[in-house]
C-alpha positions in Angstrom: 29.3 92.0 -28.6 26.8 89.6 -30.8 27.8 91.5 -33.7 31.0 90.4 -33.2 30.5 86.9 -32.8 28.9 86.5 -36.4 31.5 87.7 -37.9 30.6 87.5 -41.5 29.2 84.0 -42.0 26.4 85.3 -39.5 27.1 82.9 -37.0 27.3 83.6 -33.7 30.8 81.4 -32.5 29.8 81.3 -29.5 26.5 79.5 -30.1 27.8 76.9 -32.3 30.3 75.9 -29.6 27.8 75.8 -26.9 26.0 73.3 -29.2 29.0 71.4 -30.6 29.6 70.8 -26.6 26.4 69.7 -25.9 26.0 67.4 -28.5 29.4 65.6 -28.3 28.6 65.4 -24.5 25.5 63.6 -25.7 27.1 61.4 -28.1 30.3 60.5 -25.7 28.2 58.4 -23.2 26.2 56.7 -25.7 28.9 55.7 -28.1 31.1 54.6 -24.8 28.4 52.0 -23.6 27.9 50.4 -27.1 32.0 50.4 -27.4 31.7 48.6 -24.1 28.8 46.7 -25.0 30.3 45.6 -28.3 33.7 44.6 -26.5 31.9 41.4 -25.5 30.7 39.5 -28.4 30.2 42.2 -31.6 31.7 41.6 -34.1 35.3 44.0 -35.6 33.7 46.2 -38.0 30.8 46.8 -35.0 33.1 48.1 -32.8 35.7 49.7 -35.2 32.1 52.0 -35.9 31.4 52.6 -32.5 35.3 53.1 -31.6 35.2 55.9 -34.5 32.1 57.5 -33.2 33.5 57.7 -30.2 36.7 59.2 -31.1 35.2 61.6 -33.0 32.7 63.0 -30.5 36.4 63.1 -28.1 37.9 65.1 -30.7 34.7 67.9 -31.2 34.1 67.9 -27.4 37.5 69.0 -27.0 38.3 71.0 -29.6 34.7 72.7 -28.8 35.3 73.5 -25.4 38.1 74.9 -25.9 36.4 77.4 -28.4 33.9 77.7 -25.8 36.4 78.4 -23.1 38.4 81.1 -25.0 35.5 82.7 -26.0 34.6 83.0 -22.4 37.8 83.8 -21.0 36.8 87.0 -18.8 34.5 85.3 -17.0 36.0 82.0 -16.3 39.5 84.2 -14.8 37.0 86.0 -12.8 35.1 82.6 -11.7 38.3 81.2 -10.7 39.6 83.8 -8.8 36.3 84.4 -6.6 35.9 80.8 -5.9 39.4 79.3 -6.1 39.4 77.5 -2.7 36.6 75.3 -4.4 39.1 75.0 -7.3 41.7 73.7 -5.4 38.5 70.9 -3.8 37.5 70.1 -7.1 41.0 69.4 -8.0 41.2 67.1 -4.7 38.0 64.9 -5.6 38.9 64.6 -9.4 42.6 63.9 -8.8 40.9 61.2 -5.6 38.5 59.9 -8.0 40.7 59.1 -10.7 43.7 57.3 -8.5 40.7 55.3 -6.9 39.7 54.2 -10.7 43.5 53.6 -11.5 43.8 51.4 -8.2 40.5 49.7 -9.2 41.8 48.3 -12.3 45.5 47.7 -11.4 43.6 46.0 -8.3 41.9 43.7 -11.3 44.6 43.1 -13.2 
């Protein structure tokens, strides 16, 4: 199954999306906070950087994971169907989480 993955540039695909994902997850946090940061007093250009950076780490996170995902398709349909009651829980606290942040800055505004 390596063999496979390196196709012939000698890469193994599923590496390089594992790292792609964790380096965009690294970069995401980061660049958000000095987006944030810069919303208070930097200057256009500062933020116009830092807006860039971020959008660019979005865009290889995503497109990353879902390389990452489709190269790991068996085992996530097997994941889900062994522990899909904590699917559905997961669901509830995201989907909880996220009205609680909307209602938090409708609240504000």
């Amino acid at each position: 199954m390596m063999e496979q993955d390196k196709k012939n540039t000698g890469l193994n695909r599923r590496s390089m999306a594992s790292f792609l994902l964790l380096l965009s997850f690294a970069a995401l946090p980061v660049s958000g906070l000095l987006l944030h940061a810069a919303e208070r007093g930097g200057d256009l250009q500062t933020r116009h950087l830092y807006m860039t950076i971020h959008n660019s780490a979005a865009f290889i996170f995503t497109i990353s994971a879902f390389f990452h995902a489709w190269n790991n398709l068996k085992a996530i349909r097997s994941y889900l169907l062994k522990y899909w009651k904590e699917l559905v829980f997961a669901i509830g606290i995201a989907s909880a989480a996220g009205a609680f942040a909307c209602l938090h800055v409708l609240a504000a505004g």
